[in-house]
FIRO-568630 format. One record per residue: x, y, z of N, C-alpha, C, CB in turn. Coordinates in steps of 0.05 Angstrom, whole numbers, plus 32768, in hexadecimal, padded with zeros to 4 digits. Glycine has a CB too. Layout:
BEGIN
XYZXYZXYZXYZ
...
END
This chain:
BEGIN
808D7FA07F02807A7FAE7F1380897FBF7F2780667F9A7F20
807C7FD67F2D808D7FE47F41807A7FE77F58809980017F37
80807FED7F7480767FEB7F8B80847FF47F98806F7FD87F94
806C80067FA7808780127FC2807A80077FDD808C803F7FC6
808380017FEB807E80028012808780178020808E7FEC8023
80668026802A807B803D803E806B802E80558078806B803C
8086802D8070807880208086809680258094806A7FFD8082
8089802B80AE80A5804080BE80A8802580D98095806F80D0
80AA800A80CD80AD7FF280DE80C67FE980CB80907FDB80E0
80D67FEB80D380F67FDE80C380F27FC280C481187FE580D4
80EE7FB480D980E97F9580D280D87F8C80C480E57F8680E3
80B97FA380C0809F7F9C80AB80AF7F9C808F80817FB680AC
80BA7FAC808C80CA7FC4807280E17FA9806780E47FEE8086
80EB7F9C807880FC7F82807680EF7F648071810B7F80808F
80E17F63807680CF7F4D807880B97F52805E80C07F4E8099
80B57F62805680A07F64804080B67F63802A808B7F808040
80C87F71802F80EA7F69801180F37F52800F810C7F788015
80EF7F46802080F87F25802380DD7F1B801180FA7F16804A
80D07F21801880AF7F0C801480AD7F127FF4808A7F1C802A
80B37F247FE380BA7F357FC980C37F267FBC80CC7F4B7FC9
80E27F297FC880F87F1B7FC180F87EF97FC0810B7F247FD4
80E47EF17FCD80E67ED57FD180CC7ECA7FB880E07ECE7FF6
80BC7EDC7FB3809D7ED57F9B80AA7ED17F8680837EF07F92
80C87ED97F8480D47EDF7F6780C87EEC7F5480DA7ECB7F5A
80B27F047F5880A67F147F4580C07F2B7F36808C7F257F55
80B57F2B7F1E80C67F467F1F80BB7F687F2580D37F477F04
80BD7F697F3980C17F817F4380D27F927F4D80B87F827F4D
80D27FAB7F4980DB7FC27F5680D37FC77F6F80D67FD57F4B
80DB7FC97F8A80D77FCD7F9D80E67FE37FAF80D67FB97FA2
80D37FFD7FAF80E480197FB980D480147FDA80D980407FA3
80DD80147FEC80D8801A800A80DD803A801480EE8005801C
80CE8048802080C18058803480C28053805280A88059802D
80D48067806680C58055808080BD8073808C80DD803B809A
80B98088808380AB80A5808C809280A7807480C580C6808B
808380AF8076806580B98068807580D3805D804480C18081
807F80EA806B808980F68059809D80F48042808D81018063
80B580E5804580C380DA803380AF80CC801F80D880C8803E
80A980C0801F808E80AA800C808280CE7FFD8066808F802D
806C80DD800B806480EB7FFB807381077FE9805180EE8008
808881067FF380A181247FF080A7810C7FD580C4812F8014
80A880F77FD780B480DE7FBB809A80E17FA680B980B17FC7
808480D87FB1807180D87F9F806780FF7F98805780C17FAE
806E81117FA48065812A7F9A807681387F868061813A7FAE
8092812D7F8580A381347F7880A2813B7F5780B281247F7F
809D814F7F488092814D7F32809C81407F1B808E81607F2D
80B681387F2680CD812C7F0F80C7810A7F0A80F081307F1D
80B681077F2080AA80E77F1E809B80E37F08809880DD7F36
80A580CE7EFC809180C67EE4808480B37EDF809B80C57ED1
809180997EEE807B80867EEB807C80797F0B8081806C7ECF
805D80767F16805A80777F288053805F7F32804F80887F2B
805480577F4D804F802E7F56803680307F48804A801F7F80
803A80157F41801F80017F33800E7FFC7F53802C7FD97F20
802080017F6380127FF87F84802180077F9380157FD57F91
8018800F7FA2802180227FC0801980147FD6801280407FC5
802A7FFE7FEA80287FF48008802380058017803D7FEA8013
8010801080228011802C80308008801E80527FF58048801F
8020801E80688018801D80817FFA8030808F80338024808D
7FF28025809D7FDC803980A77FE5804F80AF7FCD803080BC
7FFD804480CA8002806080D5801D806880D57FF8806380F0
801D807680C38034807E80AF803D809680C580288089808B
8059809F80CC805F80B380DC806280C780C4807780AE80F1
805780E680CB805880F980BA8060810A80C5804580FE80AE
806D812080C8806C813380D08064815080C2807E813080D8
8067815180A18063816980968045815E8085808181758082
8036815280888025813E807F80098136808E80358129807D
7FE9813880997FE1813180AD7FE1811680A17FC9813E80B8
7FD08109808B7FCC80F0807F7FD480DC80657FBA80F3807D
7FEB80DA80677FF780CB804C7FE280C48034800580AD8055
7FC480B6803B7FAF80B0802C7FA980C5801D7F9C80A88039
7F9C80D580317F8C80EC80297F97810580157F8680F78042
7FB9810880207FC9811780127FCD81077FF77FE2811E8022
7FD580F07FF47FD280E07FD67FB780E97FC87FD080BD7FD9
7F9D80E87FD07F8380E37FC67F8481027FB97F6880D97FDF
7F9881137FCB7F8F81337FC27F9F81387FA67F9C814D7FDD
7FA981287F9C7FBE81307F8B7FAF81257F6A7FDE81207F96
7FB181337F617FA681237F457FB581127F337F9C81367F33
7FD181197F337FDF81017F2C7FD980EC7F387FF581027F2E
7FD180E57F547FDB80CC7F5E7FBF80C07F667FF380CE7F77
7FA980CD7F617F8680C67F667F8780B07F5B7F6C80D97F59
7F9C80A07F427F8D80837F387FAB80757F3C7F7C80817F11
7FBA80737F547FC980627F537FBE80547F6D7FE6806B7F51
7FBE80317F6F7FBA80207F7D7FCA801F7F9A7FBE800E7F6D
7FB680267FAE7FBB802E7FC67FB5800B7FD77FA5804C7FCF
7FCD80017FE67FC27FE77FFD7FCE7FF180187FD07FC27FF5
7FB57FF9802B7FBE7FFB80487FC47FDE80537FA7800B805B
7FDA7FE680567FE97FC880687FE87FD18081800B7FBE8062
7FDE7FC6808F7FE57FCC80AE7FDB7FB780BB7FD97FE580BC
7FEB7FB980D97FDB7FA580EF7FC47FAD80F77FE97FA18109
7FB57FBE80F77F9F7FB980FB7F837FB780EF7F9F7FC48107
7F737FAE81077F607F9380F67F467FAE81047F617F608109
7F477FC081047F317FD081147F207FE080F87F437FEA812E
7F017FD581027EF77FDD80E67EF17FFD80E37EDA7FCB80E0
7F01800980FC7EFA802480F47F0F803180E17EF58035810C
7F28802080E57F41802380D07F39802080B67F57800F80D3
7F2C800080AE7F1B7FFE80A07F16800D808A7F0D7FFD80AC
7EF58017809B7EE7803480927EF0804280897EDD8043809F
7F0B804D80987F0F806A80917F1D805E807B7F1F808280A7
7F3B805380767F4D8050805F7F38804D80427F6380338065
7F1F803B80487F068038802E7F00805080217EE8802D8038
7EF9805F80337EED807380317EFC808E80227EE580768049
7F19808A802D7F2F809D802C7F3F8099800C7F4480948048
7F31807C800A7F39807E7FE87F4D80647FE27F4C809F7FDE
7F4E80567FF87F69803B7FF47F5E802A7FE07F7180248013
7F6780187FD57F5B800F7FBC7F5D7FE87FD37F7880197F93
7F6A7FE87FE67F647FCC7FEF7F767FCE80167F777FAE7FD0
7F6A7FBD80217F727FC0803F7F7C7FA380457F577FCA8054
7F947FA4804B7FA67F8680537FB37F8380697FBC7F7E8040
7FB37F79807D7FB07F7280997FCB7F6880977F987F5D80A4
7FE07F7480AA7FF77F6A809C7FF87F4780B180187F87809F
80037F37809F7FF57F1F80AF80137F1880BE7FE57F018098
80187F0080D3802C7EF980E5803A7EEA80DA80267EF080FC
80357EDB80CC803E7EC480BD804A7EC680A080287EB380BB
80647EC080A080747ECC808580657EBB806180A07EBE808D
805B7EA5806480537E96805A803A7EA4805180547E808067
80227EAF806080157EBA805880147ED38050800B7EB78060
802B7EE0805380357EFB805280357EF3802B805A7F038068
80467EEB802680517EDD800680377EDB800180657EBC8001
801D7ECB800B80107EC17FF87FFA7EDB7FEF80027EA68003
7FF77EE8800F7FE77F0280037FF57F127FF27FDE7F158018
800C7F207FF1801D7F2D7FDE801E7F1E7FBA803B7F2A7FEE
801B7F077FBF80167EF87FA57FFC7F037F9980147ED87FA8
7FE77EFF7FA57FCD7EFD7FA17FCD7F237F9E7FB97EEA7FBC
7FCC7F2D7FAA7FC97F467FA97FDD7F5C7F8C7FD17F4B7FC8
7FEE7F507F8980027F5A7F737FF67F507F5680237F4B7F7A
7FE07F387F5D7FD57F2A7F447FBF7F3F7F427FCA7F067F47
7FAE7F4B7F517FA07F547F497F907F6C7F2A7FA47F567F5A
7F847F667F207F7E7F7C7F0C7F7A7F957F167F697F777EFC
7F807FAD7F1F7F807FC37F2E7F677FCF7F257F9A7FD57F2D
7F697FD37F0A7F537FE07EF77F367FD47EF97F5D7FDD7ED8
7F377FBD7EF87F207FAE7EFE7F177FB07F1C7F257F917EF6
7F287FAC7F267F247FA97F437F1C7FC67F567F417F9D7F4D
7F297FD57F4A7F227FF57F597F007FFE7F477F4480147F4E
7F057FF57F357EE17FFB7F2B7EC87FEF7F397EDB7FEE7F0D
7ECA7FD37F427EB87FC97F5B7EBC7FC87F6B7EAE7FB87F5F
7ED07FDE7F727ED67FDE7F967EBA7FE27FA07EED7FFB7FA3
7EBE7FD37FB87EAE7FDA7FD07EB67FCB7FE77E907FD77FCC
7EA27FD380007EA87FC9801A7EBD7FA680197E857FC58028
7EA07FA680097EA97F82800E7ECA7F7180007E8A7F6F7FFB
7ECD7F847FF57EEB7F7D7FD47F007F8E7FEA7EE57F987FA3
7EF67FA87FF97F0E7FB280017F217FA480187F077FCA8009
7F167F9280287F297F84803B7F347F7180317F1F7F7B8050
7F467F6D80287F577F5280267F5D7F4080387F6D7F55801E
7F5C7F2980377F577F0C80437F627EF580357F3A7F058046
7F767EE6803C7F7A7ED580377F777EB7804E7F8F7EDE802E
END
């Protein structure tokens, strides 16, 4: 499975490779810590096979870029790859908008390394295909 994390927190960016590394899945794991690097990677036309999952921080620093989401959602290659806003915050207007904006699931990045592993387990299990077809309000927040 391949997965990328863009998140411009070096200790989040360290702490989620550990938590990876420690599930013993096999995955590929490419890290991002600019929104532009992440989308200048994913716009690149020479890319061919693209994450099964994208970690996408909320607030991604951009500079040539207003919205990492929105600029993904615009692209037609990348309209059906599996989007999870990780972020610290728990504000349902973040919420709203990332739902709305097209994220396929919203994960609260949690304090506790233990639950960090268990949501990353649970969330990597998911059927994407199944799961993005009954999205709604209630499926999009993740909770463990």
């Amino acid at each position: 499975m391949n997965i990328i994390l863009a998140d411009d927190d070096e200790d989040d960016r360290d702490v989620f490779r550990q938590a990876i590394e420690e599930l013993g899945l096999n995955v590929n794991l490419l890290t991002f810590e600019t929104g532009d690097d992440l989308l200048d990677y994913l716009f690149d036309p020479e890319i061919i096979e693209l994450p099964h999952i994208l970690f996408l921080d909320l607030n991604m620093f951009c500079v040539k870029y207003e919205n990492c989401l929105n600029e993904i959602r615009k692209r037609e290659k990348l309209r059906d790859m599996s989007i999870a806003i990780y972020s610290t915050s728990t504000a349902e207007k973040d919420i709203h908008e990332t739902f709305i904006g097209g994220a396929n699931i919203y994960i609260s990045k949690p304090n506790d390394f233990q639950v960090l592993k268990k949501s990353l387990r649970e969330v990597l299990k998911i059927n994407w295909q199944f799961h993005t077809s009954g999205l709604s309000k209630d499926t999009f927040l993740f909770s463990i």
